[in-house]
C-alpha positions as CSV (number, residue, x, y, z in Angstrom):
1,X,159.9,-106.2,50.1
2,X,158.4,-108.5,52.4
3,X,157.5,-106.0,55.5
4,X,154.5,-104.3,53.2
5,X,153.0,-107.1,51.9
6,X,149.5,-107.0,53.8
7,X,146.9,-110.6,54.5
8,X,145.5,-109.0,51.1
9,X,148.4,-108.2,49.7
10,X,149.3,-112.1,50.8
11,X,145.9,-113.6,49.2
12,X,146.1,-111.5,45.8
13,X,149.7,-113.0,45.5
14,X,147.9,-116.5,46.2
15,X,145.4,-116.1,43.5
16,X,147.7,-115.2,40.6
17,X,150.2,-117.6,41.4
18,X,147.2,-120.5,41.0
19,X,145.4,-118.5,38.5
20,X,147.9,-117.5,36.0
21,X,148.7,-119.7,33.4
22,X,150.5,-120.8,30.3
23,X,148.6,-120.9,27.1
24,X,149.4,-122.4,23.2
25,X,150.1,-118.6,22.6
26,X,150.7,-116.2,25.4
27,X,149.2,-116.7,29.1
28,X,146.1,-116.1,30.8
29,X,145.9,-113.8,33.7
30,X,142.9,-113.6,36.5
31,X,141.6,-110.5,37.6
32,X,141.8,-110.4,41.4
33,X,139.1,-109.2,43.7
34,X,138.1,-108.6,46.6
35,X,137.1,-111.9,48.9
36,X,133.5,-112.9,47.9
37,X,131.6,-112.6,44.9
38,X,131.9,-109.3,43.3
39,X,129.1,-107.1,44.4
40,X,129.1,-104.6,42.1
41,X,126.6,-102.2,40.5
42,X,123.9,-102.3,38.2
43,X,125.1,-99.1,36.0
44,X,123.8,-99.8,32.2
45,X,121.4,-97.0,31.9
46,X,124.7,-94.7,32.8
47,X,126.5,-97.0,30.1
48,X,123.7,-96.0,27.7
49,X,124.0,-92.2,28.4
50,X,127.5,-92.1,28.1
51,X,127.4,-93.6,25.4
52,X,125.2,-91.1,23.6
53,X,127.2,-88.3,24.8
54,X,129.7,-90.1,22.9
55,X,128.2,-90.1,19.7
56,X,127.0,-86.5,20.0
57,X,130.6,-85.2,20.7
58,X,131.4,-87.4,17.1
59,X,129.1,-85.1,15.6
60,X,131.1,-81.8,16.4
61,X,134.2,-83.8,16.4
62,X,134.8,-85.8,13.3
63,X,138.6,-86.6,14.3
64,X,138.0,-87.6,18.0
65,X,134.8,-90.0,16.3
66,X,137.8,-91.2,13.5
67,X,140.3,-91.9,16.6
68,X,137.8,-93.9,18.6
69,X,137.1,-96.2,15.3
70,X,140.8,-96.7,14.3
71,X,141.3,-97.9,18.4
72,X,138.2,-100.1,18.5
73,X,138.4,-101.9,15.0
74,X,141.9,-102.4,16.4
75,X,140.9,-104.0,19.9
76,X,138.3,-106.2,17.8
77,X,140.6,-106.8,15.0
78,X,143.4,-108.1,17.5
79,X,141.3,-109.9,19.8
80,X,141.7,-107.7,22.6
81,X,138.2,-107.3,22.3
82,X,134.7,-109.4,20.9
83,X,131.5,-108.8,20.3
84,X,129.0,-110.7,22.6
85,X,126.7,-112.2,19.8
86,X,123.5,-113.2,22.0
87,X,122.8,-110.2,24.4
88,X,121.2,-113.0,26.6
89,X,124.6,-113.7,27.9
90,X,125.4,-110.6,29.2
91,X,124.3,-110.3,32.9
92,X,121.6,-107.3,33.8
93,X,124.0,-105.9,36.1
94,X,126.8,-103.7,33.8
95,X,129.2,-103.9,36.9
96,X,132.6,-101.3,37.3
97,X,135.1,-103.4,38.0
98,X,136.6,-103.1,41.3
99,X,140.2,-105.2,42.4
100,X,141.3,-105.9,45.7
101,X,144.4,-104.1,47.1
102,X,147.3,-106.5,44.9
103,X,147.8,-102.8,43.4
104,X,149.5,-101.8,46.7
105,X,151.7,-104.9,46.4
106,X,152.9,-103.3,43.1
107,X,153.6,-100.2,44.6
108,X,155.9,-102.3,46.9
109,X,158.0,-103.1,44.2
110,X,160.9,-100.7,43.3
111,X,161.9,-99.1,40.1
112,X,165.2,-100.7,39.0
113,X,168.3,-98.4,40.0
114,X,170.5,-96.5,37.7
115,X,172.5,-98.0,35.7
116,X,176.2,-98.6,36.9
117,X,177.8,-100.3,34.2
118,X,179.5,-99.0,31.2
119,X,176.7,-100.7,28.6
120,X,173.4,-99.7,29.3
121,X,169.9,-100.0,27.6
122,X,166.2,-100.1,27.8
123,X,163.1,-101.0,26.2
124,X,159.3,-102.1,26.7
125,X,157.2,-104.4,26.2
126,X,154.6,-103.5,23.5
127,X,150.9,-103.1,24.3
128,X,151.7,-105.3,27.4
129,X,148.5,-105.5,29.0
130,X,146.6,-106.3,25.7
131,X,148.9,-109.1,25.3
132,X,147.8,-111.1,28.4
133,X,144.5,-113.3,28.0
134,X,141.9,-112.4,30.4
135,X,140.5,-115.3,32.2
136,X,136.9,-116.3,30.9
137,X,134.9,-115.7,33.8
138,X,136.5,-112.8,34.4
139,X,135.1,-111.1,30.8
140,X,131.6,-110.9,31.8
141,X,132.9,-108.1,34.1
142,X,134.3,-105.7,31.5
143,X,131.4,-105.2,29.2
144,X,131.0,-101.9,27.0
145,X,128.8,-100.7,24.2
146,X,130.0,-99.7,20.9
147,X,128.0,-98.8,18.0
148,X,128.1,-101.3,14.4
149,X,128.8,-98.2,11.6
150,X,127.5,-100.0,8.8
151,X,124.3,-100.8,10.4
152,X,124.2,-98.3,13.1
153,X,123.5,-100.9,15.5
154,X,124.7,-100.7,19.5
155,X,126.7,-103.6,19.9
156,X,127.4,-105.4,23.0
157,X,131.4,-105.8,23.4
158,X,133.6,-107.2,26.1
159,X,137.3,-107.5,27.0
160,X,139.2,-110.2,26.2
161,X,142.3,-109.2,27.7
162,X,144.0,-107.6,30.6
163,X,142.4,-104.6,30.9
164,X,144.4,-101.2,31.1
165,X,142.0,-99.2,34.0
166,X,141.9,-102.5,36.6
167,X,143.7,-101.4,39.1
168,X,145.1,-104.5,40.1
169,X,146.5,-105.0,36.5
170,X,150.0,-103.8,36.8
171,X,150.6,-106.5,39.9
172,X,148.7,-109.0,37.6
173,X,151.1,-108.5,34.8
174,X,154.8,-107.6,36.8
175,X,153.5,-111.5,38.5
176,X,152.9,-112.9,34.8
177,X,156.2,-112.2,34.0
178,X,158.0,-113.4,36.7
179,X,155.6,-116.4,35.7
180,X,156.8,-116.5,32.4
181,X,160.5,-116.8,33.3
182,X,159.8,-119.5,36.0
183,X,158.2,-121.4,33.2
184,X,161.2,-121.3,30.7
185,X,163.7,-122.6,33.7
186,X,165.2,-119.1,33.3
187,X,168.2,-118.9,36.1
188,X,171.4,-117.1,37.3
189,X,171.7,-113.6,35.8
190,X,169.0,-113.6,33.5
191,X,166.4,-114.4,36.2
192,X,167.5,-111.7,38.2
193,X,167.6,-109.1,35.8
194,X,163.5,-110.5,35.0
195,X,163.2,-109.6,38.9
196,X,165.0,-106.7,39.4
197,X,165.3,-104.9,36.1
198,X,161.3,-104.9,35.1
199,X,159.2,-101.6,36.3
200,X,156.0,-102.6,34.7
201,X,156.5,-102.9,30.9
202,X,159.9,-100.9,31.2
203,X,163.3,-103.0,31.0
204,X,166.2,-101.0,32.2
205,X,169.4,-102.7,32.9
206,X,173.4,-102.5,32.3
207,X,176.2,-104.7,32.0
208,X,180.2,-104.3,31.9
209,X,180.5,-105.3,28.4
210,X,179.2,-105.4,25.1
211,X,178.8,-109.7,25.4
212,X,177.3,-109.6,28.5
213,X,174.7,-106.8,28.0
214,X,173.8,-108.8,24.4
215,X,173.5,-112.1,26.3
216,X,171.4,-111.1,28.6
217,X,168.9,-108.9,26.5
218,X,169.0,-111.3,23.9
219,X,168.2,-113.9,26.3
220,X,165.1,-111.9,28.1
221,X,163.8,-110.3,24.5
222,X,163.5,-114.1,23.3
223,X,162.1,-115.4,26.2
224,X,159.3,-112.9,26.0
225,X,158.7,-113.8,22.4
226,X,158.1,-117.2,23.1
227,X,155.0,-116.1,25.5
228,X,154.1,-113.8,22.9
229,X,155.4,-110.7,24.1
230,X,157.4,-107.7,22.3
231,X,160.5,-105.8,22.9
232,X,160.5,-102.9,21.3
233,X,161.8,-99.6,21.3
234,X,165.2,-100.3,22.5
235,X,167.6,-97.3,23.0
236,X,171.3,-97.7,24.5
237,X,174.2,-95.5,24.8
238,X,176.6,-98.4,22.7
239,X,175.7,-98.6,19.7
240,X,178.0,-101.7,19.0
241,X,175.1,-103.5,21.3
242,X,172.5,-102.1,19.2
243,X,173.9,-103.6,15.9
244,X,174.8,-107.1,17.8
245,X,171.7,-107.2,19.5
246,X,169.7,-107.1,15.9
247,X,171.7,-110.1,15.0
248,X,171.0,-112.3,18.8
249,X,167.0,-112.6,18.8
250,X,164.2,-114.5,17.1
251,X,161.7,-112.3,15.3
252,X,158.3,-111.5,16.8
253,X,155.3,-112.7,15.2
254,X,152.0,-111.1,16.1
């Protein structure tokens, strides 16, 4: 609502409306910060001793160590994360990231009310943040080591999207797509169910009948697929909707 939005509630809201925007495949998203040049600090040698801790718990814990792999070969395999080939790149200062108060914006927003209607359903949207591109100045920010197994070599990684602990990243992302429905020229009852049925990644919404409910998820699910975002995991209480809605949307592509 409009009564809590703060003058830095106000600016963050400024900066991802400028920053945020369409790509060939997906969007890019800023991270927002606090006014100024972050000022953040130098904390490798902790990143170092961390680290090392880490490895020594793989030694005692072979499936924790296996976990961690399977995750990061992911992240790297995906794109969600690269390795920074010339170390010269990366800045001396290892900064932890701090955001400006757009998280309090989010908190602003409300969770979509129960459903009314006779149809209802829900879904998310599939490794969300990881599907937003980070904007490139932005990466030199979220730096982290990982080891190379085959050589045993501490590698130099950085995000390359949205990253999950920002804590300005659920406003980021709830703006993005908002974003992405403004782009498409969604309107009517569609762009108010991308408004008012979104909590985050969570889509929860209802509608009198069968048609209607299939319209309008078909409608958002293949919207999101063209900015290369995933509805999954849809439950509903009809399950004529579930068998239509199978039938009403384009196939996502990763």
């Amino acid at each position: 609502s409009k009564g809590c939005i703060s003058s830095d509630d106000q600016r963050a809201l400024t900066i991802a409306k400028e920053k945020t925007r369409r790509l060939a495949v997906g969007y890019e998203v800023p991270i927002i910060w606090r006014e100024g040049e972050p000022d953040l600090i130098n904390n490798q040698q902790m990143a170092k001793n961390r680290f090392q801790s880490l490895l020594r718990r793989f030694q005692t814990q072979p499936e924790l160590e296996r976990d961690y792999e399977a995750a990061m070969q992911k992240n790297l395999d995906q794109g969600y994360a690269s390795r920074i080939q010339d170390p010269v790149d990366v800045n001396t200062s290892w900064p932890i990231t701090e955001c400006t108060r757009a998280r309090n914006y989010a908190s602003c927003l409300t969770p979509p009310q129960p459903s009314r209607e006779a149809i209802a359903w829900a879904s998310d949207i599939e490794a969300m943040f990881s599907r937003f591109r980070l904007a490139a100045e932005d990466t030199k920010y979220f730096c982290f080591l990982w080891r190379d197994k085959k050589s045993a070599e501490t590698m130099i990684c950085k995000m390359e999207r949205l990253p999950f602990g920002a804590s300005c990243s659920p406003f980021v992302a709830i703006h993005a797509i908002q974003r992405i429905a403004e782009d498409a020229g969604i309107e009517g009852k569609i762009a108010t169910a991308v408004r008012e049925r979104f909590y985050v990644d969570d889509y929860l919404s209802s509608a009198a009948t069968v048609a209607e409910a299939v319209q309008e998820a078909s409608a958002v699910k293949n919207m999101l697929a063209n900015a290369d975002l995933n509805l999954q995991r849809w439950i509903s209480n009809s399950s004529e909707f579930m068998r239509s809605l199978s039938n009403n949307v384009k196939p996502h592509s990763n």
